[in-house]
C-alpha positions in Angstrom: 4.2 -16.6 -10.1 5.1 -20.0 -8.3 3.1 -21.4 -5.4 4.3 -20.0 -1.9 7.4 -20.8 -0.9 7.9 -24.1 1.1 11.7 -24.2 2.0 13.1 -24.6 4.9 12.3 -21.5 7.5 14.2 -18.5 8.1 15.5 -18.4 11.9 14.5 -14.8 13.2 14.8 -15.4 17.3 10.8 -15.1 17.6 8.8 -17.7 19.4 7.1 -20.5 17.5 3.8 -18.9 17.4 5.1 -15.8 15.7 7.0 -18.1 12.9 3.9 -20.6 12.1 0.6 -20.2 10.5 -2.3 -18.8 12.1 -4.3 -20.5 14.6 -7.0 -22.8 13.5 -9.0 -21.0 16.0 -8.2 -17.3 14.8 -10.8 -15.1 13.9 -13.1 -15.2 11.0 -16.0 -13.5 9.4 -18.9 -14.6 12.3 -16.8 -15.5 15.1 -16.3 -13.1 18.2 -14.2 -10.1 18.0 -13.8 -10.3 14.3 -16.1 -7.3 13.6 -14.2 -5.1 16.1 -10.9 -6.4 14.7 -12.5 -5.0 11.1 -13.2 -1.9 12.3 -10.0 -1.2 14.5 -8.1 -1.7 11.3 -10.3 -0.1 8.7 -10.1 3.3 10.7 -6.4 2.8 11.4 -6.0 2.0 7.4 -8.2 5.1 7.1 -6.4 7.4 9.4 -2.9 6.2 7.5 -3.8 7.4 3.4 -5.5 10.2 4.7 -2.8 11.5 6.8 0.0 10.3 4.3 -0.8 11.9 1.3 -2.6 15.1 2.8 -1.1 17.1 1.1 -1.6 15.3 -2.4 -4.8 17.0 -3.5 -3.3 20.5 -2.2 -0.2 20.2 -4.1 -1.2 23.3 -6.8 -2.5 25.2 -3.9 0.9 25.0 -2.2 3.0 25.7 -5.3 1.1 28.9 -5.4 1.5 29.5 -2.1 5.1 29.1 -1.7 6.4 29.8 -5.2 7.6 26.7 -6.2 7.5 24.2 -9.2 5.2 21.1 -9.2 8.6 18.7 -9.0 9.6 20.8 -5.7 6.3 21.1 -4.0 5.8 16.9 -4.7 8.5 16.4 -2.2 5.5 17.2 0.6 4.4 13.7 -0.8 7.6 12.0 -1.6 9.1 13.0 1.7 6.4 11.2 3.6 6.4 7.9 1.6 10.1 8.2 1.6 10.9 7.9 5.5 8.0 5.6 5.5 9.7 3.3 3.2 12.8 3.5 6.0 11.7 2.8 8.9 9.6 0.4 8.1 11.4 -2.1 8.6 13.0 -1.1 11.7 9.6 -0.4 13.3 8.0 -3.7 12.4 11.1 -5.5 13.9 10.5 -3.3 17.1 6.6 -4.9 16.7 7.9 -8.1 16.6 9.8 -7.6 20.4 6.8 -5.1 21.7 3.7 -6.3 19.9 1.7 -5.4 17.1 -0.7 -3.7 19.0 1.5 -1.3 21.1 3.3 -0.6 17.8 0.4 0.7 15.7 -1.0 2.5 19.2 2.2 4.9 19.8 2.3 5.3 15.6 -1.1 6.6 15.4 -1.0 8.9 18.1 2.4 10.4 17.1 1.2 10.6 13.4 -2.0 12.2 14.2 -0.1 14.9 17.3 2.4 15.7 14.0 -0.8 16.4 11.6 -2.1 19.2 14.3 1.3 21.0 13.8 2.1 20.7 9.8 -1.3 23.4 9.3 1.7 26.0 11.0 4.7 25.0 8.7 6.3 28.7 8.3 7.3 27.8 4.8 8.1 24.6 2.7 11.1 23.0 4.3 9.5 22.8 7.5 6.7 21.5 5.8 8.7 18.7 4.4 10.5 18.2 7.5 7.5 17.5 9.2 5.5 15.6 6.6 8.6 13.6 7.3 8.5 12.9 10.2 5.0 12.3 9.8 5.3 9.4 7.2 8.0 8.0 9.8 5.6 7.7 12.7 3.4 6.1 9.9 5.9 3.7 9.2 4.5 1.3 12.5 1.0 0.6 10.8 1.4 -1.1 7.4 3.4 -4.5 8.3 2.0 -4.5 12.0 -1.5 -4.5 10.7 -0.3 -7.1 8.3 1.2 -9.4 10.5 -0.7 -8.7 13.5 -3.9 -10.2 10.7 -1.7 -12.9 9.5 -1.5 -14.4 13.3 -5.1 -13.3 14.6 -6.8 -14.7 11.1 -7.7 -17.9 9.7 -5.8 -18.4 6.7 -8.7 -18.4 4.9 -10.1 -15.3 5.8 -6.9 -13.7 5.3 -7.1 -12.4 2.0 -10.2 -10.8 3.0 -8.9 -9.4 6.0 -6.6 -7.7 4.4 -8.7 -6.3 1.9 -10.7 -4.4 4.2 -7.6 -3.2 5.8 -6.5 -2.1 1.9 -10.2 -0.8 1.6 -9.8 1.5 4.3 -6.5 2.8 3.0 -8.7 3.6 -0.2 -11.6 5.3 1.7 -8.6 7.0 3.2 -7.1 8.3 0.5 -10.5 9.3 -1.4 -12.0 11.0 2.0 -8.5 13.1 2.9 -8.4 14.4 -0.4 -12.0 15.6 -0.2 -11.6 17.0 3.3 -8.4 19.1 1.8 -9.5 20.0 -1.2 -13.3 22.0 0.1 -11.4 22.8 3.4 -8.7 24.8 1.0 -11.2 26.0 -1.3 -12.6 27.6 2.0 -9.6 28.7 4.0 -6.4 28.0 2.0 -4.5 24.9 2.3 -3.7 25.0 5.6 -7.2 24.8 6.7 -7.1 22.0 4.4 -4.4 19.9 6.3 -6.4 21.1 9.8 -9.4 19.4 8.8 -7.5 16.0 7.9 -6.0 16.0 10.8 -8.9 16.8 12.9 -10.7 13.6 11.0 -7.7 11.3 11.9 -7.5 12.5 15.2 -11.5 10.8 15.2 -10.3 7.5 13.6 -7.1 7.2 16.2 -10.2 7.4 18.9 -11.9 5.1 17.1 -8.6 2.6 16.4 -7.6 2.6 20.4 -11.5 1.9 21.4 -12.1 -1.0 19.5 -9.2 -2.7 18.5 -9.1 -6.5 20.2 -6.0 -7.5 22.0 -3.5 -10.1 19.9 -4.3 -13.3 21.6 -1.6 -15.7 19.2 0.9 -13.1 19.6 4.2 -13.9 21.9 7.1 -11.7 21.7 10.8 -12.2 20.6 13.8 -11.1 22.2 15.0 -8.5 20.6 17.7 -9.7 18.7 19.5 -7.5 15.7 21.6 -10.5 14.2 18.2 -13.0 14.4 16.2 -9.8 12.7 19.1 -9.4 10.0 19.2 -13.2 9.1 15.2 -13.6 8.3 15.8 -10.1 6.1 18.5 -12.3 4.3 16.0 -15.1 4.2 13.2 -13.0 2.6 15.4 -11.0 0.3 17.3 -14.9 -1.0 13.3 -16.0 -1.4 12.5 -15.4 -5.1 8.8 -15.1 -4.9 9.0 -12.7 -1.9 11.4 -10.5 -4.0 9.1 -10.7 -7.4 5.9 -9.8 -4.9 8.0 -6.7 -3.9 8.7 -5.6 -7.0 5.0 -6.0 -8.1 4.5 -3.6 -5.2 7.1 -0.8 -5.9 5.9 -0.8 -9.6 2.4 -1.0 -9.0 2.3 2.1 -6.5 4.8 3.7 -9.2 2.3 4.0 -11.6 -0.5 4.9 -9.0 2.0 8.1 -7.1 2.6 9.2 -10.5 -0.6 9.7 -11.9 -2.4 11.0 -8.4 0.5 13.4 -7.8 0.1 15.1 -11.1 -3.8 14.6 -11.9 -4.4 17.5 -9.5 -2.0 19.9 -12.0 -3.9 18.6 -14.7 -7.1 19.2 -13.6 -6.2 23.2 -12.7 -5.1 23.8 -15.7 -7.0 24.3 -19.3 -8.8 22.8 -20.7 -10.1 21.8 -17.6 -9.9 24.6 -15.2 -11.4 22.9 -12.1 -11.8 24.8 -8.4 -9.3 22.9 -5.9 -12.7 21.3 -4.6 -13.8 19.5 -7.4 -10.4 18.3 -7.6 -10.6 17.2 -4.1 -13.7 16.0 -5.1 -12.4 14.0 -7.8 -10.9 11.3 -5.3 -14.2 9.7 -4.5 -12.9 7.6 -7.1 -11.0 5.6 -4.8 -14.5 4.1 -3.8 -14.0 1.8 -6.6 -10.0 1.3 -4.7 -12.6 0.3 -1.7 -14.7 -2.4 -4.1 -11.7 -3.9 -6.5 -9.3 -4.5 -2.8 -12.2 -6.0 -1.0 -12.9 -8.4 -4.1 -9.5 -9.3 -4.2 -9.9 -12.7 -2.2 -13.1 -14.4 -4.8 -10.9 -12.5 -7.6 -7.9 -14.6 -7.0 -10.1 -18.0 -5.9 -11.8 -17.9 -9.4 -8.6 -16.6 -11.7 -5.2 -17.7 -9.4 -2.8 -15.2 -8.3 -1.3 -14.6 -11.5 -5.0 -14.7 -13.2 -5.7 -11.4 -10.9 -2.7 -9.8 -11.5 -2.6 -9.7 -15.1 -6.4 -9.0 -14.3 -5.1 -6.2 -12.4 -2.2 -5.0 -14.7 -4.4 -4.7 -17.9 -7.3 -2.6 -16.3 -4.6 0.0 -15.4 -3.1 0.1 -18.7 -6.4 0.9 -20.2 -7.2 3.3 -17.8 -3.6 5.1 -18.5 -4.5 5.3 -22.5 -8.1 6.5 -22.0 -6.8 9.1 -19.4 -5.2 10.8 -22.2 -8.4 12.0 -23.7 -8.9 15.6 -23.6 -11.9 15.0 -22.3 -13.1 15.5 -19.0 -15.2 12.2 -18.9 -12.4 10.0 -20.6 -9.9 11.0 -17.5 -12.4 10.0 -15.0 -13.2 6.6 -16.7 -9.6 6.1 -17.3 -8.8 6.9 -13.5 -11.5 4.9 -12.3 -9.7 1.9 -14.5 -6.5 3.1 -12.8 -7.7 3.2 -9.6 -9.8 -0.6 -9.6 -6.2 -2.3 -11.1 -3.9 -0.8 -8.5 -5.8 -1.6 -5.6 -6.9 -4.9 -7.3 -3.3 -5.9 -7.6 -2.1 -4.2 -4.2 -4.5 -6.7 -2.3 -3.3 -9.5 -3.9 0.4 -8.8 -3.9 0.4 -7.9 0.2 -1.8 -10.9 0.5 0.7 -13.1 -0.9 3.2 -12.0 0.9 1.8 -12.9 4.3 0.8 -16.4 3.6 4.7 -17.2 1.9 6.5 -15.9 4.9 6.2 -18.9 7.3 8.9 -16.8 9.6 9.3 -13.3 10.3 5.8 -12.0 8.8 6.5 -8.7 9.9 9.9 -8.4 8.4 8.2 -9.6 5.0 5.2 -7.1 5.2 7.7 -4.4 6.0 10.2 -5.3 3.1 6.9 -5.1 0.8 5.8 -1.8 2.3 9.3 -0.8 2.2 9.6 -1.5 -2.0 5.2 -0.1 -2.3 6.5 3.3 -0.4 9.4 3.6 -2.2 7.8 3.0 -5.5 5.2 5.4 -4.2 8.1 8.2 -3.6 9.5 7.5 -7.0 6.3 7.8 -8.7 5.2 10.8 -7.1 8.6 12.6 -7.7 9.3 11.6 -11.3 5.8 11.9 -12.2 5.8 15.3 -11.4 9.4 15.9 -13.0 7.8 14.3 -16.2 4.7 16.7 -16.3 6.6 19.6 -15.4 9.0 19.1 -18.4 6.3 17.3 -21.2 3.3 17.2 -19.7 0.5 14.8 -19.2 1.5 12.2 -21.7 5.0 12.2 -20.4 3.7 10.9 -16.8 1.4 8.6 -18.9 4.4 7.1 -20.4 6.3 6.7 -17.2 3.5 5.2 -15.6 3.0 2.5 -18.7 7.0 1.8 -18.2 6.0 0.6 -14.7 2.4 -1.0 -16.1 5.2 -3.1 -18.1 7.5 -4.4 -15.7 4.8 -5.7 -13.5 3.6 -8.3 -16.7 7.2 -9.1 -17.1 7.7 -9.8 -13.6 4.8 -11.7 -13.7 5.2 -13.7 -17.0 8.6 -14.4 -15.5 6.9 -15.9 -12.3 5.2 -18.6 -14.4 7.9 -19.7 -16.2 9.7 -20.2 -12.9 6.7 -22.2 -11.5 6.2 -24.3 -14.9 10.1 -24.9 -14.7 9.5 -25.8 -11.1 6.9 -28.4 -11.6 8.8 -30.0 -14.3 11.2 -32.4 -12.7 8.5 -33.6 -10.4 6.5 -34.3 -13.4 9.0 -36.6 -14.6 9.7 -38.3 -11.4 6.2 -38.9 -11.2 5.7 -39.9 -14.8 5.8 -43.7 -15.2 9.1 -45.2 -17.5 8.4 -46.5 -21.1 9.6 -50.2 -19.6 7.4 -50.0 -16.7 4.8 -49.2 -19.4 5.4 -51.6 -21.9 4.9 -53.8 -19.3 
């Protein structure tokens, strides 16, 4: 993958300070208000995987409930990620006018007031229709979070910002899948998704107390033309568009295999109650290490270092998860789970330092692409057990493993072919060295 881009900037109507790097006096690890910030954005990060894939870990539960195929009852998932991929953008363009603050505010509390109704879905398309609308109120966290980091940070720290932000997607994920899965095992899965949403309904609280105001923030008229020019711009740059793809591939492979793992796990030879499957999920702790590590990962390897790092732990964690063994799937998901969020961090953290302009705009079009892939996933993951089983989601899920090394390989032989005519201006003639 070539260095960040360094072409000329993308026009987007903002104001200077929402088009250049961070402020030299931005937070960092130490300095005042840095802690809070953390915090705001780890429970916020929390509060977004928990509510987004709720119903993830209940999916068996719900096709018994309903009547319904494992392909029809993934749509609770792929719904959510769906509209989340679409209105992304739209939202962090609306962030870029409003603020990133105000943005993630009226998204967490709409998110967390839909998560009190979805318990009283009378049947599953309401359910979807909700989780829907769910995943759209969502939609205002991701790429304010990220850009609102990208201004507030030093671009050192950045990397490690986001991390924690990724981390608390992770502990997220792990925790609302535990919540569900006892909470069904209980009371059915409705009690599950009552308990998550009575947990994200303690991170909102905890997201609107302590989150620090932006200080390098200054807003931009609210221009559609400006907005659709710096999309242009990031969609022409070729190192934002490879990072996207990395994205929607990597979160292919990860929607795939946590979508289905729950059928898996039900069934013989395994035959697990829905909370030890639930329970399953505190596997994502290692999602919380891998993401935070992300930053020293990618200082001692490079970006491409990490992600090839990143690509081949999840590779071997696909093959051993084939085993028929119950031990074998956990190692190979805790592989699974360390490479994805390994490569995630790195990915969205390369993205926010190669945008010079329109940082929102870029995280969105990357959350956009990571959603989308997450929908896909999810959907044809389930499509793939339903009709051949375990291996079959395996093999979809290697496809994706795949296309991230060849988008990768493909990235340094861009950079090398980059370097190469500086090289030669800068390499000396043979007269000048006969001479």
């Amino acid at each position: 993958m070539p260095p960040a881009h360094t072409g000329a900037p993308v026009s987007t109507g903002a104001s200077p300070s929402s088009s250049l790097d961070p402020s030299p006096e931005g937070r960092e690890p130490g300095r005042p208000g840095y802690r809070r910030m953390s915090l705001a954005l780890f429970a916020a990060g929390l509060a977004t995987f928990a509510l987004l894939y709720s119903t993830q870990a209940l999916l068996p539960a719900i096709s018994d409930g309903f009547g319904v195929t494992a392909g029809q009852a993934s749509w609770t998932v792929s719904a959510a990620t769906g509209a989340l991929a679409l209105f992304v953008l739209p939202l962090s363009a609306l962030s870029e006018r409003f603020g990133r603050t105000r943005m993630m505010t009226w998204s967490i509390v709409v998110a967390v007031g839909v998560a009190l109704l979805i318990p009283l879905a009378p049947n599953l398309e309401w359910l979807i229709a909700l989780r829907a609308v769910q995943g759209a109120a969502i939609a205002g966290i991701p790429a304010s979070a990220m850009a609102y980091l990208a201004e507030e940070v030093k671009p050192k720290a950045l990397v490690g910002a986001i991390g924690l932000f990724v981390a608390g997607n992770s502990i997220g994920g792990m925790s609302g899948r535990i919540v569900t899965g006892w909470a069904a095992q209980l009371g059915g899965w409705r009690a599950g998704l009552g308990a998550v949403a009575l947990m994200s309904l303690a991170c909102a609280a905890a997201f609107l107390v302590l989150l620090p105001r932006a200080r390098f923030f200054r807003p931009a008229s609210l221009n559609p033309r400006a907005v659709g020019r710096t999309v242009r711009g990031h969609l022409r740059d070729p190192l934002l568009l490879r990072l996207y793809g990395i994205g929607a591939l990597f979160m292919t492979v990860f929607g795939a295999v946590y979508t289905v793992i729950g059928y898996r796990l039900v069934a013989e030879p395994f035959s697990l109650g829905q909370g030890v499957v639930g329970s399953i999920f505190l596997i994502y702790l290692v999602g919380t290490v891998s993401s935070a590590a992300a930053g020293r990962l990618v200082a001692r390897t490079g970006r491409r270092g990490a992600l090839y790092l990143a690509v081949t732990t999840t590779a071997l964690g696909l093959l051993l998860s084939l085993a028929e063994s119950l031990a074998a799937v956990l190692a190979g998901l805790v592989l699974i789970t360390a490479g994805f969020f390994a490569g995630h961090a790195v990915a969205s953290a390369a993205v926010s330092r190669t945008a010079k302009t329109g940082r929102a705009q870029a995280s969105a079009l990357y959350q956009s692409a990571y959603y989308l892939g997450s929908s896909a996933g999810g959907t044809l993951g389930a499509l793939a057990y339903h009709g051949a089983g375990w291996a079959a989601t395996v093999g979809l899920a290697l496809l994706a493993v795949l296309g991230v090394v060849a988008i990768t390989l493909y990235g340094s032989h861009a950079a090398r072919a980059e370097r190469a005519p500086e090289a030669r201006r800068r390499m000396p003639s043979r007269a000048m060295v006969a001479r």
